[in-house]
N, C-alpha and C positions, 0 to 999 in steps of 0.2 A: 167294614170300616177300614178306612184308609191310616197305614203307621206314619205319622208324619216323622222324617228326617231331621236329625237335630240342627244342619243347615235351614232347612224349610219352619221350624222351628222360630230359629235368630231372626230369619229373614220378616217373618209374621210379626213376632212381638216388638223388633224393634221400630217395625214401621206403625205397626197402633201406637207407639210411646211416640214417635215422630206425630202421627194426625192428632193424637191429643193436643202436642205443645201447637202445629200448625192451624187446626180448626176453631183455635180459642179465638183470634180477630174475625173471622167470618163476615156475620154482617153488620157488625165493625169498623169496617175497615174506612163506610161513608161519612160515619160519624167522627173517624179520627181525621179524616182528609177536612172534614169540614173544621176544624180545631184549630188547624195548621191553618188555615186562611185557604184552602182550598175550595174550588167550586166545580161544577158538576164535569166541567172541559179538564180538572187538572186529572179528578178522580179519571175520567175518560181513558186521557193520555196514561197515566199510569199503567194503568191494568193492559191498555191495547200494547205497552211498550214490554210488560209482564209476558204478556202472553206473544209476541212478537222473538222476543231474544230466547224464550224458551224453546218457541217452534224449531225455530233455525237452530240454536244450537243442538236441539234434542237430534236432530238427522245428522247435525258434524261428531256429535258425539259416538251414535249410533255405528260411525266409521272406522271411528277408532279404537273403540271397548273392544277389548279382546285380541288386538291386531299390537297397537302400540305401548295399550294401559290395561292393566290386569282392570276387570269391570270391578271388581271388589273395592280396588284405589279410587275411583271415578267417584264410586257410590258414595264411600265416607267421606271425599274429597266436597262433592253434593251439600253430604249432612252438614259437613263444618260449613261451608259457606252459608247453607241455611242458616245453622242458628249467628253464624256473624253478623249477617243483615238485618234478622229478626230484634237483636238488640241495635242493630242500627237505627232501629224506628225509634229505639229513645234517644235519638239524636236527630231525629225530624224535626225543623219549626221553619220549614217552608216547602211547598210545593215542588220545587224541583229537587227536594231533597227527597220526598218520599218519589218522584221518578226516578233516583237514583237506585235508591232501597228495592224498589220493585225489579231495576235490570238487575241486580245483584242476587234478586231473590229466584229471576229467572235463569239465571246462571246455575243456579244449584239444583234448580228441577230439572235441568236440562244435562247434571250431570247425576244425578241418583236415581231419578223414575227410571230411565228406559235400563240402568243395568241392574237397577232392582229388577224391573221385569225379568232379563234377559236370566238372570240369577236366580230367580225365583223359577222358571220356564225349567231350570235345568236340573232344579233340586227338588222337583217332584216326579221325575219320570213321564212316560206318555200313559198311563194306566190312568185313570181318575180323572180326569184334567179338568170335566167340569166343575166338578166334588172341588178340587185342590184351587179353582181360580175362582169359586163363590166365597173361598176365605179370605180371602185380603180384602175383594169389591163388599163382601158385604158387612166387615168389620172395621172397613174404611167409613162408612156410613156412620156404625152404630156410635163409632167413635167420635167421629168430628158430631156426631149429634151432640152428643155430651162434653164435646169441648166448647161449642158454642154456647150451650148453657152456662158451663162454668165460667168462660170468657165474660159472658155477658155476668155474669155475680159478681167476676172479679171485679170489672168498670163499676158497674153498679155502687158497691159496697167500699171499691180503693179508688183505684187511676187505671190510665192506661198505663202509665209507666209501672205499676204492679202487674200489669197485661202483659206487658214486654218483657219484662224482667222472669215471669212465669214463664210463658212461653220459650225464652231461648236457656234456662234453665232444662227443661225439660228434653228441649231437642239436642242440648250436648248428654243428658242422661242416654233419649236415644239414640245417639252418636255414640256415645262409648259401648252400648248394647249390641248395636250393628257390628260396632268393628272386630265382635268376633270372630266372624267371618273371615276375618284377614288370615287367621289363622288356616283356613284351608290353600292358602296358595305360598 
């Protein structure tokens, strides 16, 4: 059995507390785009513009964690802007706003995934490696499984604006979790 490290530790449970508050929109997110006045080109654009700003920034980031910015800054740097945007959605009431919310939101995975990785890569040694990286993949899983249900009760049962407000709750919970880690540098 693998001891996990009390860094390896932080790193683990603050990012299941992060996929909790992130996997509650899920698949969501078409029904809320439609809300706004949105239709199937804006949802489109969104996501391609998500997934666009994230790519590229994730490689500019990749350049500088570690060289010019402690990866640790980057990461929580991420967190916060995550949940800034996340409650930016309760300021959405039109389509180019939720394109805005999504570059915003790619900005922040473009600064906390790859130095989570890179920080995660360093806090468990080379011993184990398969054992120590099926914990995050597969706990990322089991999590947004369960966020997307309760996501989906939350709508159900309130709004999304109780969706939103949960969710970026949650991600400064694990934003204040993660940044113990600060503590190591």
């Amino acid at each position: 059995m693998v001891k996990l490290s009390s860094e390896t530790k932080i790193l683990l449970w603050g990012s299941n507390i992060w996929y909790l508050g992130e996997g509650m929109l899920g698949p969501l997110f078409a029904v809320f785009a439609q809300r706004i006045g949105g239709n199937i080109l804006d949802i489109t654009w969104a996501w391609a513009a998500y997934l666009a700003v994230t790519g590229f920034l994730t490689i500019r980031v990749g350049k500088i964690s570690g060289k010019k910015i402690a990866p640790e800054k980057l990461m929580i740097a991420g967190y916060v802007v995550n949940a800034l945007f996340t409650f930016g959605y309760l300021l959405v009431s039109a389509p180019w706003h939720l394109l805005l919310v999504q570059i915003g939101l790619g900005v922040a995975v473009a600064l906390s995934v790859p130095t989570w990785s890179a920080l995660y890569s360093d806090s468990g040694g080379n011993h184990e490696a398969s054992y120590l990286w099926s914990l995050p993949t597969g706990q990322y899983y089991l999590v947004t499984a369960a966020a997307v249900i309760l996501g989906g009760l939350i709508v159900n049962y309130f709004s999304f604006t109780t969706l939103f407000l949960t969710m970026g709750i949650i991600q400064i919970v694990a934003t204040l979790y993660q940044a113990r880690i600060l503590r190591r540098i």
